[in-house]
C-alpha positions as CSV (number, residue, x, y, z in Angstrom):
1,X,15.0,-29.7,-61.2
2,X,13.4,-29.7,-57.6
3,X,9.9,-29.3,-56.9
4,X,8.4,-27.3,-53.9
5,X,4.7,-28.7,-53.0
6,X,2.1,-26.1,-53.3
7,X,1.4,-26.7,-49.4
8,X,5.1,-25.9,-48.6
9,X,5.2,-22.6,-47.5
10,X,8.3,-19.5,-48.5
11,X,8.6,-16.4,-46.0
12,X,11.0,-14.4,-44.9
13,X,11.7,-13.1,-41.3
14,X,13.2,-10.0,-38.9
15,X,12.7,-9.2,-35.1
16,X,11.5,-6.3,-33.5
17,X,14.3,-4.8,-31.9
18,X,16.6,-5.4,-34.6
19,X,14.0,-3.1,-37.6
20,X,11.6,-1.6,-35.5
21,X,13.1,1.7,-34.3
22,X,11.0,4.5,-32.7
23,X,12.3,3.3,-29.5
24,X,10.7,5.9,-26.9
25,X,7.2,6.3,-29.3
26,X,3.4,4.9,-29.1
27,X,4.5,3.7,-25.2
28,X,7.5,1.9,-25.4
29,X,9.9,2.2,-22.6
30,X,13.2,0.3,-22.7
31,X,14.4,-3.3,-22.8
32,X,17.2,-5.0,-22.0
33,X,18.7,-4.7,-25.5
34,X,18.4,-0.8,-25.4
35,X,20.6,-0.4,-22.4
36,X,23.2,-3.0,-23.1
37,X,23.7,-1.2,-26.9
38,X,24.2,1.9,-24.9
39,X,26.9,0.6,-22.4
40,X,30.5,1.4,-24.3
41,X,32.0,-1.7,-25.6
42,X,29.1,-3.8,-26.1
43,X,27.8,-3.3,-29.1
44,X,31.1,-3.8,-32.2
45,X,30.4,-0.6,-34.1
46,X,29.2,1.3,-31.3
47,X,25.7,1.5,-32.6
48,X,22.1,0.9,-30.9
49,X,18.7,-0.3,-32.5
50,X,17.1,3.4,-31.5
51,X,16.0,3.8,-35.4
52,X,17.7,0.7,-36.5
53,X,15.5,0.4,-40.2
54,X,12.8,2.8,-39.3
55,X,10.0,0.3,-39.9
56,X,7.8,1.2,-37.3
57,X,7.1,4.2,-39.7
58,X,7.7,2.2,-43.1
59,X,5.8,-0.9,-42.3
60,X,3.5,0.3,-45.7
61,X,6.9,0.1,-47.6
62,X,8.3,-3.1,-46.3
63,X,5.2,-5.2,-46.6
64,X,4.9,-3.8,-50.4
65,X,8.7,-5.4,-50.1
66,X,7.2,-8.8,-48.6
67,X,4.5,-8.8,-51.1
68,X,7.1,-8.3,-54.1
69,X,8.6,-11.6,-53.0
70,X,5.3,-13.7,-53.5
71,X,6.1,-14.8,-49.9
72,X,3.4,-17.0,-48.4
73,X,4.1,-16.1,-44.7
74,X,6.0,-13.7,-42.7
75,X,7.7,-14.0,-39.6
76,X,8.0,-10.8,-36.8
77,X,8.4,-10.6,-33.4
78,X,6.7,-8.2,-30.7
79,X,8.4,-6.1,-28.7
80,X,7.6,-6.7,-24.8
81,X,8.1,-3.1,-23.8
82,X,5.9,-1.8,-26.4
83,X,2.8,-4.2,-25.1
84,X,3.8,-3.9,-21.3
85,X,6.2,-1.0,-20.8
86,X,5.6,-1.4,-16.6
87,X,4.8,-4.5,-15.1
88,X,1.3,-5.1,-15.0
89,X,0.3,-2.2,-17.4
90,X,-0.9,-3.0,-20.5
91,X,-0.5,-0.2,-23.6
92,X,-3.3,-1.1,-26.5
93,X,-1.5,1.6,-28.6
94,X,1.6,-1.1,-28.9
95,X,-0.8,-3.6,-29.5
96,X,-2.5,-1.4,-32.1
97,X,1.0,-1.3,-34.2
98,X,0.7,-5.4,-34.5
99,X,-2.7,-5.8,-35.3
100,X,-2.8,-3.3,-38.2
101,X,0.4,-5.2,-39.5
102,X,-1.4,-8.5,-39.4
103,X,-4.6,-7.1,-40.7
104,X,-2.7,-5.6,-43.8
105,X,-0.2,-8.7,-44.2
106,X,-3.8,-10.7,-44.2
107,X,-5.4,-8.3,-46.6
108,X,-2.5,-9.1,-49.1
109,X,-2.4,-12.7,-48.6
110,X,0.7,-13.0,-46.6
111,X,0.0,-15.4,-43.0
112,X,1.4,-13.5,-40.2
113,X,3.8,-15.9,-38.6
114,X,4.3,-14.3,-34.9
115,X,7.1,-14.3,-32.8
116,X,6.5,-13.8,-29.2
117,X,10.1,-13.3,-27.2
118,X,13.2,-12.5,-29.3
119,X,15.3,-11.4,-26.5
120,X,14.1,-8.1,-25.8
121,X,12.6,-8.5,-22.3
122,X,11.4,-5.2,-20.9
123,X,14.1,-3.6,-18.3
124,X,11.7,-3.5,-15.7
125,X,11.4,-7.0,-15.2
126,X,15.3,-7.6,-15.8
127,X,15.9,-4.9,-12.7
128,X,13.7,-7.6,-10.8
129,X,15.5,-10.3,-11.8
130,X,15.3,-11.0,-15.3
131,X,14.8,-14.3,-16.5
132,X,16.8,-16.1,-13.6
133,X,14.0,-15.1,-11.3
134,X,10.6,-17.8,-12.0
135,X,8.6,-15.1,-11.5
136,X,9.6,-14.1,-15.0
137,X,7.3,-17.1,-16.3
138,X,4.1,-15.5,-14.7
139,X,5.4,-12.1,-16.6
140,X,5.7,-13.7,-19.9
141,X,2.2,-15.4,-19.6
142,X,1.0,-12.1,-19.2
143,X,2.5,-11.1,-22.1
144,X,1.8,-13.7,-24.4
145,X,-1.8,-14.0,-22.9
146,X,-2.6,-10.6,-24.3
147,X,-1.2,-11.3,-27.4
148,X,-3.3,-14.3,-28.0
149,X,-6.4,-12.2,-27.1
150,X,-5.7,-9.4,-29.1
151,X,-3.8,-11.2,-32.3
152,X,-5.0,-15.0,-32.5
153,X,-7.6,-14.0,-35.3
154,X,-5.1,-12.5,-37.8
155,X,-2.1,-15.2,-37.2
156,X,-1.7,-18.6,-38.5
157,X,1.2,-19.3,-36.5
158,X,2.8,-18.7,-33.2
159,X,6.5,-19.4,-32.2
160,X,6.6,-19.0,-28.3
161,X,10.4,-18.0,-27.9
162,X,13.0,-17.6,-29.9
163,X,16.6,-19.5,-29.8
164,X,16.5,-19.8,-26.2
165,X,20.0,-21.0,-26.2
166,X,21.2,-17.4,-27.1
167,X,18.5,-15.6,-25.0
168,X,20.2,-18.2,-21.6
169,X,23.8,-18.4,-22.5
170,X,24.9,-15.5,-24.7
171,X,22.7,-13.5,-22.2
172,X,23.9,-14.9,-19.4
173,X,26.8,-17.0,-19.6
174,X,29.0,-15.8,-22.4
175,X,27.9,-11.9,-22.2
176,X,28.3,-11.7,-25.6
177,X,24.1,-10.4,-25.9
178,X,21.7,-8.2,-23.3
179,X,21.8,-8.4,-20.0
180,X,25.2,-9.1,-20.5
181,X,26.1,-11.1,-17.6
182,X,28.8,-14.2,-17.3
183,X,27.3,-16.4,-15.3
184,X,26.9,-20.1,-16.1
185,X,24.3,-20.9,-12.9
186,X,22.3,-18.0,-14.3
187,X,22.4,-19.1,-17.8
188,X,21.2,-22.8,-16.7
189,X,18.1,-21.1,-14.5
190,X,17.5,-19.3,-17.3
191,X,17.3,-21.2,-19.8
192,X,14.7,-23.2,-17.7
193,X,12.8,-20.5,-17.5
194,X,12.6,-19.9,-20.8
195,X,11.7,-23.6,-21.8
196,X,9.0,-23.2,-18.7
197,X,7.4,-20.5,-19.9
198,X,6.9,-22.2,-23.4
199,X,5.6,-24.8,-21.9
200,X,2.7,-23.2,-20.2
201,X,2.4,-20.5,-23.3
202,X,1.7,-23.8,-25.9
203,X,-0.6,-25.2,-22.7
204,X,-2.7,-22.1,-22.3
205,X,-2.9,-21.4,-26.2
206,X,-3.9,-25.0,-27.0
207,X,-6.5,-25.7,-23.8
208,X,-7.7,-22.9,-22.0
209,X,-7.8,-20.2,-24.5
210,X,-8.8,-22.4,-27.5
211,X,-6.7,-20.9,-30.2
212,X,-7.1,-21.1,-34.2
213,X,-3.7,-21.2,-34.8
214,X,-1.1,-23.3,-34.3
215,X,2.0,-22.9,-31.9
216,X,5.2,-24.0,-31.6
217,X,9.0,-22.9,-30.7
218,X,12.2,-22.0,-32.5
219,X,15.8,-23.7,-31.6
220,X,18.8,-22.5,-33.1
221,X,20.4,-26.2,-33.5
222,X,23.8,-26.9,-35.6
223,X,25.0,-30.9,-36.3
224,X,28.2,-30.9,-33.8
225,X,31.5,-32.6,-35.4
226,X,34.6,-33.8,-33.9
227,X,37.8,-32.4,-35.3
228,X,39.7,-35.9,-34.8
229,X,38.6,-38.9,-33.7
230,X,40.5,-38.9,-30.6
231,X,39.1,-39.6,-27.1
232,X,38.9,-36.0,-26.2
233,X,37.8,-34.5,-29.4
234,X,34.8,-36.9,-29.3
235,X,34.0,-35.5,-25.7
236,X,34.5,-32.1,-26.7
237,X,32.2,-32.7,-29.3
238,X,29.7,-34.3,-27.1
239,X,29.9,-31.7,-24.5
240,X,29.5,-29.1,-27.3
241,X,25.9,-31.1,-28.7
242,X,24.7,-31.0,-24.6
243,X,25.5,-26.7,-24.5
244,X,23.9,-26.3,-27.8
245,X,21.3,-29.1,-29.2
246,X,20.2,-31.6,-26.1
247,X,20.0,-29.1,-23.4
248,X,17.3,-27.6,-25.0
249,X,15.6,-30.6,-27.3
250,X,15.6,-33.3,-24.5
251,X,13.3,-31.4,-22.3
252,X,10.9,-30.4,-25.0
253,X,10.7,-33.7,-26.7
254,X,11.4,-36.4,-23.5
255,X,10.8,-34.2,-20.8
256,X,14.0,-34.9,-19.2
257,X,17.0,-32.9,-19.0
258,X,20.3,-35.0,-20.6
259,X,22.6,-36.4,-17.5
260,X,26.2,-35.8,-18.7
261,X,25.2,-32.1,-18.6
262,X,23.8,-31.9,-15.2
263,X,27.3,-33.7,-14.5
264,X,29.0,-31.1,-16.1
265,X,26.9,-28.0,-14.8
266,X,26.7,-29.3,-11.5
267,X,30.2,-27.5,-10.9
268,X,28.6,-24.7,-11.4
269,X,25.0,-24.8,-10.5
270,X,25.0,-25.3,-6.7
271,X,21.4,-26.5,-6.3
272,X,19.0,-28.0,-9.3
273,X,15.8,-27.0,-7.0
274,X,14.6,-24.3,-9.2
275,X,13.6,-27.4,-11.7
276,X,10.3,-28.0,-9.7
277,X,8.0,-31.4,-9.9
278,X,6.2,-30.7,-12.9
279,X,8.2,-28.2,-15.0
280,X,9.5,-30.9,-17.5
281,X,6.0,-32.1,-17.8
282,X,4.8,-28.6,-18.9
283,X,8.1,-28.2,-20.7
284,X,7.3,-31.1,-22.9
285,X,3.5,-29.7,-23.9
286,X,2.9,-31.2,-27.4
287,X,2.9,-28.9,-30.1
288,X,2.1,-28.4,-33.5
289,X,5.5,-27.8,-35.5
290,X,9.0,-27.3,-34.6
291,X,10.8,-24.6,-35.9
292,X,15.1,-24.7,-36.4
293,X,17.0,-21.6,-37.2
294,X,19.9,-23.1,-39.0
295,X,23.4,-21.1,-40.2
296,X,25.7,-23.4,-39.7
297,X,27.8,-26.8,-38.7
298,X,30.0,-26.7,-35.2
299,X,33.6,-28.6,-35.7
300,X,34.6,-28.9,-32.3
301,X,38.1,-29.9,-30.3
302,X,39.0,-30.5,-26.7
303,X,40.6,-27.3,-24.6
304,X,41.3,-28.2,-20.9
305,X,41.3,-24.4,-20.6
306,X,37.4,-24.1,-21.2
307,X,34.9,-24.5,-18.2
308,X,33.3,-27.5,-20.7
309,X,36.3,-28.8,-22.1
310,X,35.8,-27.8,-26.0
311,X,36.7,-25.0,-28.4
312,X,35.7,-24.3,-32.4
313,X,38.3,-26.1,-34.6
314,X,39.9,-24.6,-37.5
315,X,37.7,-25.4,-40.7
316,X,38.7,-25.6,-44.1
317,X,35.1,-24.9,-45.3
318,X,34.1,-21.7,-47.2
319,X,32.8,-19.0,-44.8
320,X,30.0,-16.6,-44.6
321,X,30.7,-12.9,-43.3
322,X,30.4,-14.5,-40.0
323,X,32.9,-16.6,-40.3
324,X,30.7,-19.3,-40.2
325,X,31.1,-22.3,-42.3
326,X,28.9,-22.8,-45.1
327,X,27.5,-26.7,-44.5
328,X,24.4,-27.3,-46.4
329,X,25.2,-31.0,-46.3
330,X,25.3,-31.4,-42.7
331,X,22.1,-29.3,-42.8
332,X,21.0,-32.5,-43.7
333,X,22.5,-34.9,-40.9
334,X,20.8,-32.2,-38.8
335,X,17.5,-32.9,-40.0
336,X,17.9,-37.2,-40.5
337,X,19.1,-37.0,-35.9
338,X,16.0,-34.7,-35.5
339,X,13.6,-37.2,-37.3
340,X,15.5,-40.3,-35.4
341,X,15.7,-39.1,-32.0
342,X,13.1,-36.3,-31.4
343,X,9.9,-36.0,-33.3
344,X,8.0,-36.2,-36.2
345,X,6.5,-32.8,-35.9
346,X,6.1,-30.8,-39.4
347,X,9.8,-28.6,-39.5
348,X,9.7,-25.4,-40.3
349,X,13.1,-23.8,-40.3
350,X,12.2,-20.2,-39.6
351,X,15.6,-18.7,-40.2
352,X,18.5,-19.4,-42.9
353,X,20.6,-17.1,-44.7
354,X,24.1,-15.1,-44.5
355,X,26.1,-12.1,-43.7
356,X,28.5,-11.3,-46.4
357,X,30.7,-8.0,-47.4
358,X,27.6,-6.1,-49.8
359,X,28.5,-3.6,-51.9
360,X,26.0,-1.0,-53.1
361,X,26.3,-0.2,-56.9
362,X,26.0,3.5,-58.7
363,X,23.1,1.9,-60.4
364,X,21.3,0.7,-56.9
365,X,22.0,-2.6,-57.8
366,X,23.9,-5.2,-55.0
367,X,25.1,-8.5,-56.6
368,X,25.5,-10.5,-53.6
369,X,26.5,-13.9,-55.4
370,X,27.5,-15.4,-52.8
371,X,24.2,-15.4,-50.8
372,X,22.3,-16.6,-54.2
373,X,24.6,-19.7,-53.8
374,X,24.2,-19.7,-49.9
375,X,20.2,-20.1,-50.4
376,X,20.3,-21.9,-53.3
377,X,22.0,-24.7,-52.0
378,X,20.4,-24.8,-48.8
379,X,16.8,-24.7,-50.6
380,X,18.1,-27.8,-52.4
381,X,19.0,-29.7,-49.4
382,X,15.4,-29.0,-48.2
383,X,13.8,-30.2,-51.5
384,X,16.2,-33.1,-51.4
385,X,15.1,-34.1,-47.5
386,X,11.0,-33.7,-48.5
387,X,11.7,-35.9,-51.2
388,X,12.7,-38.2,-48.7
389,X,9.4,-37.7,-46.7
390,X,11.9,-35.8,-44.2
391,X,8.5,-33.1,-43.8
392,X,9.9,-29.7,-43.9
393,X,7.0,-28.1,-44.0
394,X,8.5,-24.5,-44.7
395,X,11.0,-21.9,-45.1
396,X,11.9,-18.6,-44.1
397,X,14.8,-16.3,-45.2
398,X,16.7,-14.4,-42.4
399,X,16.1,-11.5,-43.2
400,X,14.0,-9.8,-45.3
401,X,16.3,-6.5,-44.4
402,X,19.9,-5.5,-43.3
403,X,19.2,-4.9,-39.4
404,X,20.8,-4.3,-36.2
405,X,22.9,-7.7,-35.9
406,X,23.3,-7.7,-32.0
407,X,26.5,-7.2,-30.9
408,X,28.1,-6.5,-34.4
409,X,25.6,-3.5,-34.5
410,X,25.5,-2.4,-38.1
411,X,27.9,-4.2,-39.5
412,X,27.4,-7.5,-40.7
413,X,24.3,-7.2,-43.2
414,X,22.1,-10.3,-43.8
415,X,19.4,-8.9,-45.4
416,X,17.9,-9.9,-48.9
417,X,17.1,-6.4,-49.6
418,X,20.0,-3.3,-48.6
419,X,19.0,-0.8,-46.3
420,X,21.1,2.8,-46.7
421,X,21.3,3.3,-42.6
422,X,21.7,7.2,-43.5
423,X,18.5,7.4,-45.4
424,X,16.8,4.6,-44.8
425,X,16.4,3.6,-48.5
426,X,15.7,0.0,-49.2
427,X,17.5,-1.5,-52.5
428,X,16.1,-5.0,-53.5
429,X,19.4,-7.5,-54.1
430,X,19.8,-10.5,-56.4
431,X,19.4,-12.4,-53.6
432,X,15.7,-11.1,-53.1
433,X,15.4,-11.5,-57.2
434,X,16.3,-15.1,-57.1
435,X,14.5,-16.0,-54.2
436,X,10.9,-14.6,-55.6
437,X,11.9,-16.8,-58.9
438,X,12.3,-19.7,-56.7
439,X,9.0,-18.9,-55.0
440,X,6.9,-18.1,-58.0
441,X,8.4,-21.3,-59.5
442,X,8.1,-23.6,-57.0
443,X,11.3,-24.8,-58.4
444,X,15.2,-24.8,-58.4
């Protein structure tokens, strides 16, 4: 039996483009994610996140679905377009929406955990540039300015972006996500950008503005493995831990971007200048927890045919709807590098679960068994690491509903509770069941 501390806190999460819906109401005009869903051949199942689950007009419903979990905390992000839907105008009826959400989470006993950018930067600004122009910082500090002003007294804890690593290079270098571009030199500006702005949002939050909460930033980090322990995979491999992990921890946590990836971008990247004197300074702003959305390992081999030398590697490893290896164990080793190389921060990992094939009984009933056993196991890894003083300091469940997934659209579901997409009826699973045992139990 594994004990969680009565300090340690359970939530679950979702994102604002991906539940929210009502995409032309209270003000909101379009981000980038509503016009790349509606450009054919984007999006897998041809879908968009216009209604997605509906909950801007079943927020009562969902937090009565939060509060049936015994959840300490929960985790949303706010839509840019709906707080700014033209640069330089602000809209206090897409403010409104948040705050009453924060005030009625509060009023149950549920700590609004806020999200500030989850990808959905507001077309107008990607028609000036997006997030490869540096003026995109001063837009985002407007942004999370007024959500500081306006919020700070309902929310215990602020998350400045993200995953930047999808936002820069499934945005911009892989197309794979909104705006949809493949452009590696992009992808690296962007991704600055992004670390920048956090930089000076953490800055402003924990000088200037004096706020009550506490702030930090979300990576979406996975433990990189060599298929072989040849020359090359071990490259591949290394190459792979740049893209993903360092590019993004090194300048947060020494302020200094790592050199074998400037080597390796500098093929692509004609000029470093946009990285100004001062940036990784600002970059590097201490915070006050670190968050890690964790799903999976990365085995990785060499391909001469790829721009940075590596490609996945067949796995032998059980799979999640994804297709992503199921690794609690190297969860682990994820967590031990963190605590050796980066910081001592308190960890919260702000997003774990699955996708898998859910089938919706007669009854109403959806026996997902296989992510019980996903969260289970990855629950006991973190009980296992705190016993080792490893200081996760909480956990969040991706997600608390079935969403829009991105570019699979509708159909992978990763939800702890089913949403019907034709009548937006919510059907609690097992997986829900078992996690509220876990939380009222403090247990496993």
């Amino acid at each position: 039996m594994k004990q969680f501390s009565k300090e340690f806190i359970f939530g679950t999460a979702t994102s604002s483009y991906q539940i929210e819906g009502a995409a032309a109401e209270g003000g909101r005009t379009p981000s980038i994610w509503d016009t790349f869903s509606k450009t054919p051949g984007k999006i897998s199942d041809g879908s968009t996140g216009d209604i997605a689950c509906d909950h801007y007009h079943r927020t009562e419903e969902d937090i009565e679905l939060i509060k049936s979990l015994g959840v300490d905390s929960y985790r949303f992000s706010i839509a840019w377009s709906r707080i700014f839907p033209t640069e330089g105008t602000y809209n206090p009826e897409g403010m409104a929406f948040y705050k009453k959400l924060a005030i009625q989470l509060r009023e149950e006993g549920i700590e609004p955990c806020v999200t500030i950018y989850h990808w959905d930067m507001p077309q107008w600004a990607d028609e000036k540039g997006g997030w490869v122009n540096r003026e995109s910082v001063n837009w985002f500090m407007e942004f999370a300015k007024k959500c500081f002003e306006e919020l700070d007294e309902y929310v215990s804890k602020w998350i400045t972006h993200n995953e930047p690593w999808c936002a820069a290079l499934l945005g911009y270098h892989t197309g794979e996500h909104a705006p949809g571009h493949t452009n590696l030199e992009e992808a690296v500006k962007t991704s600055h950008h992004l670390l920048l702005s956090h930089g000076l949002a953490v800055q402003y939050y924990k000088g200037e503005f004096g706020g009550t909460g506490e702030i930090g930033i979300t990576l979406n980090l996975s433990p990189v493995y060599a298929a072989s322990d040849s020359v090359n995979d071990r490259l591949a491999a290394n190459n792979h831990d740049g893209y993903l992990n360092r590019w993004f921890l090194d300048p947060i946590f020494k302020a200094q971007y790592p050199t074998d990836m400037l080597n390796l971008y500098s093929k692509y990247v004609h000029s470093f200048d946009f990285i100004q004197e001062g940036d990784l300074e600002i970059i590097s702003q201490p915070m006050d927890f670190f968050g890690i959305n964790f799903y999976s390992r990365a085995l990785i081999e060499f391909s001469a045919a790829s721009d940075l030398l590596y490609k996945q590697a067949y796995s032998d490893y059980a799979k999640t709807g994804m297709g992503w290896d199921i690794s609690p164990r190297e969860f682990k080793d994820l967590i031990y590098r963190l605590r050796e190389e980066y910081t001592s921060l308190p960890i919260y990992i702000t997003e774990n679960g699955a996708a898998f094939d859910d089938v919706l009984e007669d009854d109403g009933q959806v026996h997902d068994k296989a992510r019980v056993d996903y969260l289970e196991k990855h629950l006991l890894s973190v009980a296992e690491l705190n016993e080792e003083n490893m200081n996760i300091a909480g956990y969040y469940v991706w997600s608390l509903l079935d969403n829009f997934e991105w570019a699979f659209g509708y159909d992978k579901r990763f939800g702890i509770v089913y949403v019907d997409f034709d009548n937006q009826k919510r059907y609690v699973k097992d997986s829900a069941k078992r996690f509220k045992e876990i939380v009222q139990e403090r247990s496993l």
